[in-house]
N, C-alpha and C positions, 0 to 999 in steps of 0.2 A: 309725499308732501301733505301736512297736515290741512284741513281750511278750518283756521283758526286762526279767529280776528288776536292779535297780540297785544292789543289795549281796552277790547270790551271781553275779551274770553267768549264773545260767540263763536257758535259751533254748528255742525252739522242737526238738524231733527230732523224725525221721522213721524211720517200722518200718512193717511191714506188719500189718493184717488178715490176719489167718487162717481160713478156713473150715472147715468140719467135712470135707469136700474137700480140707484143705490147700492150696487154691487162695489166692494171696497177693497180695494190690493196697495199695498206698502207702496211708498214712496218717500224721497228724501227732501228738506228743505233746504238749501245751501247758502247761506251768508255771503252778501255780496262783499267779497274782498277786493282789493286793489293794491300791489305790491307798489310801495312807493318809496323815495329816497327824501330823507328831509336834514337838515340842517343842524345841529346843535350848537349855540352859539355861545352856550357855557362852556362848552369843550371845544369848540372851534371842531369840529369832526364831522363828518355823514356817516346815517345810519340808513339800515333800509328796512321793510318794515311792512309786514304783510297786513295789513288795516281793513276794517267793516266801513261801509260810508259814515254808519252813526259814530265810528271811531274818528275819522276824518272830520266831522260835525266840532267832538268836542275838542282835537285839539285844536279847532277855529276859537270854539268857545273860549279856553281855558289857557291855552300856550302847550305847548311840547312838550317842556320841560315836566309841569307840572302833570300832565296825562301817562306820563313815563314814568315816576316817580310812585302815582295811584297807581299803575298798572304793574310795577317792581312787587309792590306792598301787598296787593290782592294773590300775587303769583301766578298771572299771567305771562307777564313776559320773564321770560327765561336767559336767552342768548344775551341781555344787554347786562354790562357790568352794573 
């Protein structure tokens, strides 16, 4: 299972741990996802939909439809027709 926001295409990074030593060993940064079900009211349908909160943000901002449609277009989301 990927952790991959499906409407901002964040991803997994990688930085280091720092010690109070400055001593530095790999570490990952992981994008807070939330797998959620939402509505489509053009299609009368439910989708679901593995999302970042900043993904969750704009389709507050922006509507569904239209974060679905930018995120078809960028080539993030994949699975939705």
């Amino acid at each position: 299972m990927s952790r991959v926001c499906e409407l901002t295409g964040k991803k997994v990074m990688s930085g280091n741990n720092v010690a109070h030593s400055k001593k530095a060993t790999r570490r990952k940064f992981y994008p807070n996802l939330h797998t959620k079900k939402f509505y489509i009211p053009e299609e009368d349908r439910w989708i679901t939909l593995k999302v970042s909160s900043s993904g969750l943000r704009n389709i507050d901002k922006n509507g569904l439809y239209n974060c679905i449609k930018e995120a078809k277009a960028k080539g993030y989301l994949q699975s939705w027709r």
